[in-house]
Structure formats: C-alpha cells, structure tokens
C-alpha positions as CSV (number, residue, x, y, z in Angstrom):
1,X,-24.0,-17.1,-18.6
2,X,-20.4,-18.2,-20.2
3,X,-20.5,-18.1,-24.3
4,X,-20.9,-21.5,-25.8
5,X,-18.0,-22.9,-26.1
6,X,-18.7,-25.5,-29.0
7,X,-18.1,-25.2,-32.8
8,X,-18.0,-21.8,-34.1
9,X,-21.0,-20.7,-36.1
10,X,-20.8,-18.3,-39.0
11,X,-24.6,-16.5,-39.2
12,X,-25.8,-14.8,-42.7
13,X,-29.1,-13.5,-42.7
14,X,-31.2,-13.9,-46.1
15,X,-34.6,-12.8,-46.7
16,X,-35.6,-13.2,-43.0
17,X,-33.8,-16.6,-42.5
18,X,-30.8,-16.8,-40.7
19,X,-28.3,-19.0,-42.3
20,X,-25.4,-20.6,-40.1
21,X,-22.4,-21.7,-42.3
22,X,-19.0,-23.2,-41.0
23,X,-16.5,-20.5,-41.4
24,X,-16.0,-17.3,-42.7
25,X,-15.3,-18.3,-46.2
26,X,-18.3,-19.9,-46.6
27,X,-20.5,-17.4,-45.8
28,X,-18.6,-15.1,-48.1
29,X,-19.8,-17.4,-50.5
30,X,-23.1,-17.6,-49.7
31,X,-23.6,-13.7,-49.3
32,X,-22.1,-13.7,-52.9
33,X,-24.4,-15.8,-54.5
34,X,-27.6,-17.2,-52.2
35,X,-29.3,-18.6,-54.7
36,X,-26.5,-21.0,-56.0
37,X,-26.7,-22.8,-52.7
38,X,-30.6,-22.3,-51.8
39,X,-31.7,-23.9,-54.9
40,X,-30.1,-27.1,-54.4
41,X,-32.3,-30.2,-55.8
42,X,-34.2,-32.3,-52.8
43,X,-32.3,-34.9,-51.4
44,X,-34.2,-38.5,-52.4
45,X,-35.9,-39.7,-48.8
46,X,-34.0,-42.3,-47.1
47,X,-36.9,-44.5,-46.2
48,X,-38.3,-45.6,-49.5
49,X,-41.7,-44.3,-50.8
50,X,-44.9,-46.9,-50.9
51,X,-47.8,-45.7,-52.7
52,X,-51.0,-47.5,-53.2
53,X,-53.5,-46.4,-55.7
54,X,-56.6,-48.2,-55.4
55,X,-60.2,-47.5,-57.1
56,X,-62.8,-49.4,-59.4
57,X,-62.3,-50.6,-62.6
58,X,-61.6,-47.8,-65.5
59,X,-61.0,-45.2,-62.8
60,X,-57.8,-43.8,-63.8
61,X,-55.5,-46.2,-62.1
62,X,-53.1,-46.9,-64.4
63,X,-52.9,-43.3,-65.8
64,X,-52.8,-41.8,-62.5
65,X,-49.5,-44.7,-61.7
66,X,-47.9,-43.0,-64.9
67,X,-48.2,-39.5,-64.1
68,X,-46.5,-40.4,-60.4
69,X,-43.6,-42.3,-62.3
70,X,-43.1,-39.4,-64.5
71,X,-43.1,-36.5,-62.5
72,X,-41.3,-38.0,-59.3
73,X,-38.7,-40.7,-61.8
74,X,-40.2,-43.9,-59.5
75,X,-40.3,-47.4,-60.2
76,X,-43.6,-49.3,-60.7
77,X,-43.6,-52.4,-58.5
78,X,-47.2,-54.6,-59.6
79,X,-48.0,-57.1,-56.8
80,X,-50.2,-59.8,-57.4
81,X,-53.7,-59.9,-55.1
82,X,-53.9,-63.6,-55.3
83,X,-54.7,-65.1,-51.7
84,X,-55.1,-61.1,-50.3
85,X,-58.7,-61.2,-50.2
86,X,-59.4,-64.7,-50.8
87,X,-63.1,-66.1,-49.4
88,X,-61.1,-67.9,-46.4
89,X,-59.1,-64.5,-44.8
90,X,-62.3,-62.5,-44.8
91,X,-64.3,-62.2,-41.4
C-alpha cells in the first residue's frame, strides 16, 4: 500500500490521545504547553439553542429560566400562548 500522499500530519501523543497538528512547529508548541491549547473555552453551537420549560403554576419556572440564563449567558425569549391551545385547535 503506497503512503498517503495528502497533507502532512504532525502526531503528538497526550495522556492517551493522539493529537495531529499542522507542522512541526506547532506541535513543538503543543508538547511545550498542552494545556494552553486543551483548555480552550467551547465554541457557541451554530444552530441556536431552544429550551422550553413547562410545569404548573409555582413550580419553579421562572427560577429554573434564571439559573439557565446565568450559567449558560442566554437570552430569554417569552412567547405569548394566545390561540396555542385555544377550545377550537384541540381534538
């Protein structure tokens, strides 16, 4: 079998994971200084997130809503549920 013949790979292996960087320099980097590049912060999803939180009255709705939009920095988007569940869509 001939050697692939594409882009060259630079491997680094790091606690059992095998890292595959672009050139040489760069995984002299990384074998310098793993962590630098490992803890990176997560990339925001592309497709936007859609919760809904749904429960009787006084559950914990509206706390629960906070907590999300603390922790995870989102934005609360209230919809209003006239004509949702109106007496003419139900079955």
């Amino acid at each position: 079998m001939p050697p692939f013949s594409g882009n060259p790979t630079f491997p680094a292996v790091y606690r059992q994971h095998v890292y595959f960087l672009s050139s040489a320099e760069a995984r002299t980097q990384f074998m310098s200084n793993p962590l630098a590049f490992l803890c990176q912060p997560s990339p925001k999803p592309v497709v936007p997130i859609r919760v809904a939180i749904v429960g009787p009255p006084k559950s914990g709705k509206t706390t629960c809503t906070m907590d999300y939009i603390i922790a995870y920095h989102l934005h609360r988007v209230l919809l209003p549920l006239s004509g949702l569940w109106s007496g003419s869509n139900r079955k």
